[in-house]
MARTOR-296289 format. One record per atom (N, C-alpha, C): x, y, z. Coordinates in steps of 0.001 Angstrom, whole numbers, padded with zeros to 6 digits, always signed. Layout:
! residues N
XYZ...
This chain:
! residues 234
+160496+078491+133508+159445+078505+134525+158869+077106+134668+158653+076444+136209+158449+075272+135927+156913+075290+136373+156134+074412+136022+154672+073964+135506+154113+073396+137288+153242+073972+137778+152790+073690+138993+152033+072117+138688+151810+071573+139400+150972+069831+139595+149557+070268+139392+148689+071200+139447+147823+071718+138424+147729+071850+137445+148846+072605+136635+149292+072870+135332+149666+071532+134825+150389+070794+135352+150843+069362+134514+149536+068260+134503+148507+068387+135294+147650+067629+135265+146833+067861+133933+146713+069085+134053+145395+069528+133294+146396+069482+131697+147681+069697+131817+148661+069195+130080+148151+068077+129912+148435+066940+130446+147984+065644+130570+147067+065378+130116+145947+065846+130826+144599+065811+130127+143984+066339+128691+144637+067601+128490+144942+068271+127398+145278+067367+125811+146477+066857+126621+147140+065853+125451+146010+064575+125194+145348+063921+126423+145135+063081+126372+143400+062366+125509+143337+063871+125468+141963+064310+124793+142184+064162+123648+143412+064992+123245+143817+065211+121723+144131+063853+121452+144698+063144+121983+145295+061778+121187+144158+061442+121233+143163+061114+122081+141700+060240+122196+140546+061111+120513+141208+062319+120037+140445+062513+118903+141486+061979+117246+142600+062360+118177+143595+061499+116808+143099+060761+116546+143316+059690+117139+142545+057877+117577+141188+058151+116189+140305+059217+116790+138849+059042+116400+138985+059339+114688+139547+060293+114526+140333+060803+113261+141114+059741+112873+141739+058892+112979+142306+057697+111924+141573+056609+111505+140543+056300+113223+139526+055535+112672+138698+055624+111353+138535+057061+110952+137502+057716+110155+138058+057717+108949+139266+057907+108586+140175+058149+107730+140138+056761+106987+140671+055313+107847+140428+054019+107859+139399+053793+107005+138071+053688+107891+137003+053308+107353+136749+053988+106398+136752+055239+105791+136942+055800+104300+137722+055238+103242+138972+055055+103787+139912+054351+102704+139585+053093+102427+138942+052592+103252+138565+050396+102828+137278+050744+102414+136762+051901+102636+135199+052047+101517+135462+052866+099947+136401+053305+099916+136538+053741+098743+137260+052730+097888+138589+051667+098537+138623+050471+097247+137449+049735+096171+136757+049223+097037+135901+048539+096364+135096+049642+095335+134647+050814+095331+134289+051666+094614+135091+051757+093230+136482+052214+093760+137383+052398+092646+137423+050974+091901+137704+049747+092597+137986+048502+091678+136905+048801+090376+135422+048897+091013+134573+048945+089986+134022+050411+089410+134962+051033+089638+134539+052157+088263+136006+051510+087085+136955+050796+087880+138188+050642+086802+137810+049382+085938+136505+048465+086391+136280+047794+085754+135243+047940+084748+134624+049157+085315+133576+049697+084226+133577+050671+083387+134756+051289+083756+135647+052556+082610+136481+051835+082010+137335+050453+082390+138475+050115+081543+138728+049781+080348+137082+049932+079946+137674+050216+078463+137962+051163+077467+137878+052442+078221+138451+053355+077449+139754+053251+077520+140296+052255+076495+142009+052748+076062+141963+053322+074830+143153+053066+073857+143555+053550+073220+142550+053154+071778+142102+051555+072051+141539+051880+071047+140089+052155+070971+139540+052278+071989+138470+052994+072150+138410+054986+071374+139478+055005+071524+139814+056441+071567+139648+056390+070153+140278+055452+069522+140432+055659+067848+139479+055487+067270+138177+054217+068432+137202+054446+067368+136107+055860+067537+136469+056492+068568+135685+057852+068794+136375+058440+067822+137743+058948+067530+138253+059256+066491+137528+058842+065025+137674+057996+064771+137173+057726+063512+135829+058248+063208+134593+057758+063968+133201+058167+064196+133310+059611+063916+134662+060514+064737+134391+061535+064656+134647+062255+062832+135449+061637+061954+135738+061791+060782+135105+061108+060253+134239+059881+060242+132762+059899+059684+131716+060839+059939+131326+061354+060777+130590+062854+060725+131259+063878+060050+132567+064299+060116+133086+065103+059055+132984+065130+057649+133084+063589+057437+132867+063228+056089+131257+063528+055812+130453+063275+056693+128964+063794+056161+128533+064681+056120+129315+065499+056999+128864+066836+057237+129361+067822+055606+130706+067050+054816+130938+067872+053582+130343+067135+052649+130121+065810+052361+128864+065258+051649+127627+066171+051846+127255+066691+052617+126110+067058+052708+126074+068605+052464+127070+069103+052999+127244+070667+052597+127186+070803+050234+128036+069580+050295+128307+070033+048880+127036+069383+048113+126481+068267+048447+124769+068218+047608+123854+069198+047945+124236+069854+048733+123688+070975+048998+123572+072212+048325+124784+072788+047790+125063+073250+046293+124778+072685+045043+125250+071755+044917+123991+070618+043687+122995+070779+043846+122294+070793+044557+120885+071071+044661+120506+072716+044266+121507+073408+044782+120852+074904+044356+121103+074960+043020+121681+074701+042423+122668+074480+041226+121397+074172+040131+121363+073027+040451+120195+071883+039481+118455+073096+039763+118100+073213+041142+117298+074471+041492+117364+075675+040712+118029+076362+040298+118560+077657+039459+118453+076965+037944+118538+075931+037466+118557+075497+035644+117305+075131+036003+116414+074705+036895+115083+074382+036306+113998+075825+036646+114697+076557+036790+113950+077707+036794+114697+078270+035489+115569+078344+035474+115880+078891+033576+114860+077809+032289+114944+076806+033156+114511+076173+032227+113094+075886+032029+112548+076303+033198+111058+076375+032825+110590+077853+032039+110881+079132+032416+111100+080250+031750+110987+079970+030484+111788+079344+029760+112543+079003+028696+111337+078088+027962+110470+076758+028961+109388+076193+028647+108292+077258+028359+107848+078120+028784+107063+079275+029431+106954+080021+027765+108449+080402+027700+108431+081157+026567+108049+080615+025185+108674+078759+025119+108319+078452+024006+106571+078223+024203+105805+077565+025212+104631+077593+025143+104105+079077+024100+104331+080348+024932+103700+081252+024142+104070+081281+022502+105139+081296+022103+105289+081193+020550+104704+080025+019799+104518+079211+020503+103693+078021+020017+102352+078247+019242+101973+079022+020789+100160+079736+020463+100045+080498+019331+101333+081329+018983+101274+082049+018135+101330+081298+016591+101923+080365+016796+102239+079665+015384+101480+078817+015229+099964+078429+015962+099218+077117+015389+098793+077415+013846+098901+078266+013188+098284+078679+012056+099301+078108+011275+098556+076865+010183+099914+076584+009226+100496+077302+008427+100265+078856+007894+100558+079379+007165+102030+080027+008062+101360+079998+009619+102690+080397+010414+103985+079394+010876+103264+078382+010871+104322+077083+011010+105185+077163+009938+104774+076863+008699+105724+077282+007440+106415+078373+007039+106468+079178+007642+107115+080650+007621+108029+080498+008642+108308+080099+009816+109258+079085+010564+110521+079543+009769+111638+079979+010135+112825+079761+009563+113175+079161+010276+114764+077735+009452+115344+077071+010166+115959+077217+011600+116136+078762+011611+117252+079122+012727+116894+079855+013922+114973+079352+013804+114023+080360+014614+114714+080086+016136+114048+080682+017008+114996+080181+018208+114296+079123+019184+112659+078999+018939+111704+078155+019524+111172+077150+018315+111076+076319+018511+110232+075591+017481+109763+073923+018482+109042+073658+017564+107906+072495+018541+108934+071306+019016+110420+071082+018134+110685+069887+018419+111755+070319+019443+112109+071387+019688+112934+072009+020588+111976+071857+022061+110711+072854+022093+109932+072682+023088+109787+071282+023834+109513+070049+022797+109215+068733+023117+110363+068344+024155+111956+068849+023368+112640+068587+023942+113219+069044+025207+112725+070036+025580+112597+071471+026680+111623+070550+027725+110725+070001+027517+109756+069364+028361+110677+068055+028537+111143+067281+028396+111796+065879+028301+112602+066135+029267+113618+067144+028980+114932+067790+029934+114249+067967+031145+113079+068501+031216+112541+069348+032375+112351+068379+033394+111191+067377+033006+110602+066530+033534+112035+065542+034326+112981+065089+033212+114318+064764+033871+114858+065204+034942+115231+066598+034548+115702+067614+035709+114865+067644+037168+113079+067198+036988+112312+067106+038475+112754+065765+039055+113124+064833+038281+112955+063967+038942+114433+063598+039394+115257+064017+038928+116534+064199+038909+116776+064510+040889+116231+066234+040267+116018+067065+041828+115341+066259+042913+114372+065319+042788+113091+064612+043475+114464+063573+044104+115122+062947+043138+115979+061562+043593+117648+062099+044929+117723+063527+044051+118720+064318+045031+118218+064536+046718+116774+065092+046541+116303+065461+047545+116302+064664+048458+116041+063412+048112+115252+062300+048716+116995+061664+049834+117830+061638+048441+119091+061119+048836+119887+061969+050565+119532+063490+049644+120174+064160+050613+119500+064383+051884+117927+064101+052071+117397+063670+053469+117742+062345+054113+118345+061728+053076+119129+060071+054134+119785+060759+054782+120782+061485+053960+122035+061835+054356+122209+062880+055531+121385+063521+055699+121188+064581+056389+120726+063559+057683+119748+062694+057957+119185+061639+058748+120563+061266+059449+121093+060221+058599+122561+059721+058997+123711+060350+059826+124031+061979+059293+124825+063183+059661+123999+063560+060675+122882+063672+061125+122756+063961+062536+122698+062961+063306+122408+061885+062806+122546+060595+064021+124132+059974+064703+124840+060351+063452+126454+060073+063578+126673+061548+064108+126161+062498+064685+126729+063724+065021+126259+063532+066421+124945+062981+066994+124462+062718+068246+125304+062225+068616+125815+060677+067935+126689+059790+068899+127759+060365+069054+128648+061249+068338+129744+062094+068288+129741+062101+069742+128878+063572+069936+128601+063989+070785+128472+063074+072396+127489+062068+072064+127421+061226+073539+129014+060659+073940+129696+060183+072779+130622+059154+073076+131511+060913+073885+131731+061421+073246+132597+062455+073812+132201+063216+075501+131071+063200+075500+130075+063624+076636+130429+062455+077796+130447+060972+077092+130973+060079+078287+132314+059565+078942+133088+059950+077630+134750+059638+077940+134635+061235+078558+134463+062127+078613+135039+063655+079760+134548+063054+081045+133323+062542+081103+132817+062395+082330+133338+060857+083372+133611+060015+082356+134898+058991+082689+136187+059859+083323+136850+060598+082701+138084+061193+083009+137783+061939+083780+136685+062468+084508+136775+063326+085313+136048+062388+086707+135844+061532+086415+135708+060196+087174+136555+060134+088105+137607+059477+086906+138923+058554+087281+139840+059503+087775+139813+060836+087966+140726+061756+088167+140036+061930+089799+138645+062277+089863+138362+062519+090829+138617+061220+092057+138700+060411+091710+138819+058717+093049+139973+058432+093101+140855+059210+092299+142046+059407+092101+142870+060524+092942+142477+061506+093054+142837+062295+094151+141978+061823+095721+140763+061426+095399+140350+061012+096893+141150+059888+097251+141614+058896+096747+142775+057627+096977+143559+058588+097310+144503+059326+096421+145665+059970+097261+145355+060299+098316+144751+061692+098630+144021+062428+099958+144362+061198+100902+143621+060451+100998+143262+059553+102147+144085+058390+102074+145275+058030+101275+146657+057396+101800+147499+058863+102390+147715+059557+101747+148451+060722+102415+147849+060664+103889+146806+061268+104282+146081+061199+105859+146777+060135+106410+146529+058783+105703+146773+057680+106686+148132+057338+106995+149043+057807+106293+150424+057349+106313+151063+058930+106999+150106+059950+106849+150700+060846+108376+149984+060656+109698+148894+059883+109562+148497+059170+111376+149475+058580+111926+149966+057631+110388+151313+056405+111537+152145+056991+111302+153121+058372+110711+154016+058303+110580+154467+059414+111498+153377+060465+111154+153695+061645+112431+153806+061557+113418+154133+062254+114676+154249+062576+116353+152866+063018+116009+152144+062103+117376+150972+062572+117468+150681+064071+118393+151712+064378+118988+151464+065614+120184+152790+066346+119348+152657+067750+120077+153502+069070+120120+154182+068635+121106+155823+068441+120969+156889+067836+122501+156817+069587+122669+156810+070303+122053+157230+072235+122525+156217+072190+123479+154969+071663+123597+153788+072308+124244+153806+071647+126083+154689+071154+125941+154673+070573+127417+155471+071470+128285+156568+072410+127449+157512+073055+128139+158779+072450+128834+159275+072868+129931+160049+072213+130720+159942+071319+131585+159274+070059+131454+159198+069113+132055+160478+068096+132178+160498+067475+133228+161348+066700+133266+161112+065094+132959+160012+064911+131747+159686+063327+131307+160410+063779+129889+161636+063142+129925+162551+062719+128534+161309+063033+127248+161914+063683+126159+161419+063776+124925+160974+062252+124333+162102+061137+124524+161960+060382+123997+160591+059203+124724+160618+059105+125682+159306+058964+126224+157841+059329+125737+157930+060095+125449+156712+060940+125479+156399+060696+123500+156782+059959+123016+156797+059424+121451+155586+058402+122143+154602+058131+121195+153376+057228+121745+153700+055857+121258+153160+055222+121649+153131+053811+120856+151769+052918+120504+151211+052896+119605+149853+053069+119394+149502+051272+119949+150329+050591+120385+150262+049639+121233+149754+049554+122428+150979+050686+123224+150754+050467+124703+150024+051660+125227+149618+052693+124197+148648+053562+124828+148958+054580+125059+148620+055613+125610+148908+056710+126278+150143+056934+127299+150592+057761+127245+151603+057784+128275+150632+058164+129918+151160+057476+130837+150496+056855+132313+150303+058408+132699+149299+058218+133895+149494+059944+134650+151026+059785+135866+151016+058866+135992+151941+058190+137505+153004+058171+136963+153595+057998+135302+154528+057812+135140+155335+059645+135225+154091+060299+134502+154605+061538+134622+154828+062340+135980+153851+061992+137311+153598+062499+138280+155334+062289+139354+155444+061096+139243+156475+060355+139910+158014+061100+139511+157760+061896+138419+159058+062647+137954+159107+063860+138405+158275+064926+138532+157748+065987+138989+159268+066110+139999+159419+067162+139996+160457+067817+141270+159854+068818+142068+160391+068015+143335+160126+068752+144942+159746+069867+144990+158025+070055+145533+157955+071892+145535+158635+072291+146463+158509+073674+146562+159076+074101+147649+158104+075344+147982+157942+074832+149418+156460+074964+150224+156648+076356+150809+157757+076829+151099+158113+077690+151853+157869+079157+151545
């Protein structure tokens, strides 16, 4: 069926719209892609140092917190440990105090057998141990609040350094697909047919014609009009 000089005008126009938004659409595409280099140069200059050995020293950091975290678990048991003998061992103070009271009488001191199970120089020595054992516990305590200090501060940074290399990589991944995206777009503006040749139908302007040339413009209305075949009026 062939296309009345109405119908081919208004194709014309049709097409000529669409290429006039192509046009507007590559422009846009363009000016996106020369605004996103300079972006990317400087996130690659301000991420580039996460390589490899960046990585190792997050690695490592991260097995220095490991290491504190079982330093600290196991003085932690030392501590209950040493906690549990100075409670036997005050008991034990407790008990010799009372037999003491009982024996200030010298007639009871001397009645004392060798193999009694409390006696004063035992007690003396029960207090010596003890007093050791607080301060012992006092020097543990003290140690294992560095340590505990240290193990959460090396567990924060853990944490940040890991919190900023994901958010790097999800950076560099993301300007990374927008670079692709928008070379892909641009290299199907120049590379594709900008029009549908099916949508014109049976015209008689050559296929090969009708390929644009982003040079010389649009294809003419006169060039197409001048081809048109003879109505017939009758």
């Amino acid at each position: 069926m062939k296309m009345t000089s109405s119908e081919l005008d208004y194709e014309i126009e049709r097409l000529k719209a669409e290429i006039a938004q192509e046009k507007q659409r590559k422009e846009i595409v363009e000016h996106s892609y020369l605004g996103l280099i300079p972006t990317v140069e400087e996130l690659e200059k301000k991420y580039g140092g996460f390589d490899e050995e960046s990585l190792e020293s997050i690695t490592s950091r991260y097995k220095d917190c490991n290491e504190w975290k079982t330093r600290y678990e196991t003085q932690m048991e030392m501590n209950q440990q040493l906690q549990k003998q100075v409670y036997v061992l005050q008991d034990r103070v407790d008990e010799a105090k009372r037999n003491l009271k009982d024996t200030k009488a010298p007639k009871s001191v001397r009645s004392f057998e060798p193999d009694a199970p409390i006696t004063a120089y035992s007690l003396k020595e029960l207090e010596k141990k003890h007093h050791s054992l607080e301060n012992q516990l006092k020097d543990l305590e003290w140690k294992l609040d560095q340590e505990s200090k240290a193990f959460h501060k090396a567990n924060e940074e853990r944490k940040q350094f890991a919190t900023e290399l994901k958010n790097c990589k999800q950076t560099q991944a993301s300007l990374h697909n927008q670079q692709r995206a928008a070379l892909n777009t641009y290299r199907d503006l120049h590379e594709s047919p900008r029009t549908d040749r099916s949508s014109i139908g049976n015209s008689n302007i050559p296929q090969d014609q009708r390929i644009l040339d982003p040079k010389r413009g649009p294809i003419r209305k006169t060039a197409a009009v001048s081809k048109l075949p003879k109505l017939n009026l009758q």
